[in-house]
C-alpha positions as CSV (number, residue, x, y, z in Angstrom):
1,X,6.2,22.1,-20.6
2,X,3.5,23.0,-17.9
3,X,2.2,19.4,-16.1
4,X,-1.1,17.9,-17.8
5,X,-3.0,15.6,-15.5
6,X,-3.8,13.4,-18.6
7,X,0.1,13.1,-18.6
8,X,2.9,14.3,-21.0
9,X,2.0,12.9,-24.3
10,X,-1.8,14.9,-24.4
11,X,-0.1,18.0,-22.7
12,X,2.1,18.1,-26.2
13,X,-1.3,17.6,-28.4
14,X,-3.0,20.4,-26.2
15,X,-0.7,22.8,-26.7
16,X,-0.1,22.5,-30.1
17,X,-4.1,21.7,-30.8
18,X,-4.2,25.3,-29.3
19,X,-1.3,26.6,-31.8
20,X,-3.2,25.1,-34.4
21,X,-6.0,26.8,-33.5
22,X,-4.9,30.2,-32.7
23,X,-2.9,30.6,-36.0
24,X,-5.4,28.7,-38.6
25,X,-9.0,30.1,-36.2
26,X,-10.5,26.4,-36.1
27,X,-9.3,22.8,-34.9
28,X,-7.7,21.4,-37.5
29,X,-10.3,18.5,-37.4
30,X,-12.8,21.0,-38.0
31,X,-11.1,22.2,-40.8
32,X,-13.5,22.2,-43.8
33,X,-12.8,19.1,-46.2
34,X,-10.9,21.7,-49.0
35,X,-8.7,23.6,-46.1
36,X,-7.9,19.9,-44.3
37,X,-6.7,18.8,-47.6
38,X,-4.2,21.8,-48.3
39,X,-3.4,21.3,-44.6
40,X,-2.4,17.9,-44.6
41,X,-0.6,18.2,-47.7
42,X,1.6,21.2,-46.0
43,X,1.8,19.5,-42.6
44,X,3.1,16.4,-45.2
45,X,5.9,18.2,-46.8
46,X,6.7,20.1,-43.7
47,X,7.4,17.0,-41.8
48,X,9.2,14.9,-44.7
49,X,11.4,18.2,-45.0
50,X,12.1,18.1,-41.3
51,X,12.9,14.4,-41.6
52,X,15.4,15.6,-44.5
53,X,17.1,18.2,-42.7
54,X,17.4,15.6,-39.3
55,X,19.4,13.3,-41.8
56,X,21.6,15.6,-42.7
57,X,23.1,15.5,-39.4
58,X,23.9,11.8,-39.5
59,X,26.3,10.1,-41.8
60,X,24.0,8.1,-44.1
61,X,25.3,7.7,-47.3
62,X,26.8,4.4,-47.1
63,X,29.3,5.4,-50.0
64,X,30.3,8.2,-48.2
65,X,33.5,8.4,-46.6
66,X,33.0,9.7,-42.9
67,X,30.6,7.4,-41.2
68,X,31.3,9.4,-38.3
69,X,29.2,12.3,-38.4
70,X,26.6,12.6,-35.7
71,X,25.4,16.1,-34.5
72,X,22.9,14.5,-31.8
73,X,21.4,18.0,-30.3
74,X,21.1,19.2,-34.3
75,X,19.4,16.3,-35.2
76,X,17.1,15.6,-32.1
77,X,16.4,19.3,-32.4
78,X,15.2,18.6,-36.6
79,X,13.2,15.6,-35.3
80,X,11.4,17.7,-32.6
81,X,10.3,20.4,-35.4
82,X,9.1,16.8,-37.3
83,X,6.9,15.8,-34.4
84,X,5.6,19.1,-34.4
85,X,4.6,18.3,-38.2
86,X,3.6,14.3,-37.3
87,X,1.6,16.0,-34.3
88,X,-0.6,18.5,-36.8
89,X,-1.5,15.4,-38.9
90,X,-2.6,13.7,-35.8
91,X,-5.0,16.2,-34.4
92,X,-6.4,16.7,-37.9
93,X,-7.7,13.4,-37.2
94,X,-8.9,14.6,-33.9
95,X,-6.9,12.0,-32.4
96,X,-6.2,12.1,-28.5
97,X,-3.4,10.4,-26.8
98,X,-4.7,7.7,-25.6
99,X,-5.7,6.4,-29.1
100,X,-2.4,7.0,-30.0
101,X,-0.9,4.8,-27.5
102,X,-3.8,2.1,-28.0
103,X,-3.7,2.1,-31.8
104,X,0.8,2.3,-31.2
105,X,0.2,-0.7,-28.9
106,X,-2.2,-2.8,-31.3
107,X,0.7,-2.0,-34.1
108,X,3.7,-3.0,-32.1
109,X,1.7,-6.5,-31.2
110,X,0.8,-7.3,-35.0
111,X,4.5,-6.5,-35.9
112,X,5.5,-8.7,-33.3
113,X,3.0,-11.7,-34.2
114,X,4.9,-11.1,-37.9
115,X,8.0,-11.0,-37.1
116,X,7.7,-14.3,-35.1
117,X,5.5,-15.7,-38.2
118,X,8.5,-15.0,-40.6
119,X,7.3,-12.1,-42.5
120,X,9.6,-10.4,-45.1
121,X,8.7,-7.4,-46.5
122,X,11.0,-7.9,-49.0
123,X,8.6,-10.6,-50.2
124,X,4.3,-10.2,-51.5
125,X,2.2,-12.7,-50.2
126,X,3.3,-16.5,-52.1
127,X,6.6,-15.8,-51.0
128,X,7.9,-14.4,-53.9
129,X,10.5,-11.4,-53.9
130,X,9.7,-7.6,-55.4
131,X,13.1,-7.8,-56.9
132,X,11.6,-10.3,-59.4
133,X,13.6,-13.3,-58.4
């Protein structure tokens, strides 16, 4: 990947802002409100089937026998062609980098301040659990 003097993260959503552009002829946050829907619903499915195909790399089925199976360059490789998906749904909101790390870092606090709070996201907000016990 060529340097970016805004640093690594926007020299990813430049060069794919540019893919996007070359192949679809517009930012995708210019897209026009019936083409960003049909494009965020591909980018969507593309990235969820990305996910899919990383998984299958992994032993996750817990009532599977071989909990051994990890195929670590197959699956980083499936979760690159994701980020490429995640990264389409981010531009479409013309988002730069640095929100991404501000919004990440306002995310990762409130997580935090829950966690240390006791929240349960197994349980709505009286304390009850979803399970209906």
């Amino acid at each position: 990947m060529k340097q970016h003097k805004q640093g690594p993260l926007q020299g990813m959503l430049d060069a794919q802002w540019e893919a996007q552009c070359e192949y679809y002829g517009t930012a995708p946050g210019e897209l026009v409100q019936e083409r960003r829907s049909d494009y965020a619903r591909t980018m969507a499915f593309a990235l969820n089937d990305e996910v899919s195909e990383a998984m299958q790399e992994i032993a996750w089925k817990p009532w599977s026998s071989d909990h051994t199976k990890f195929n670590r360059e197959a699956f980083q490789q499936e979760l690159i062609d994701a980020l490429f998906f995640w990264m389409n749904l981010w531009l479409l909101s013309s988002g730069s980098a640095d929100e991404l790390v501000s919004m990440f870092d306002k995310v990762t606090e409130k997580n935090r301040a829950r966690r240390a709070d006791g929240y349960d996201a197994r349980k709505d907000q009286n304390g009850r659990q979803f399970d209906g016990k």
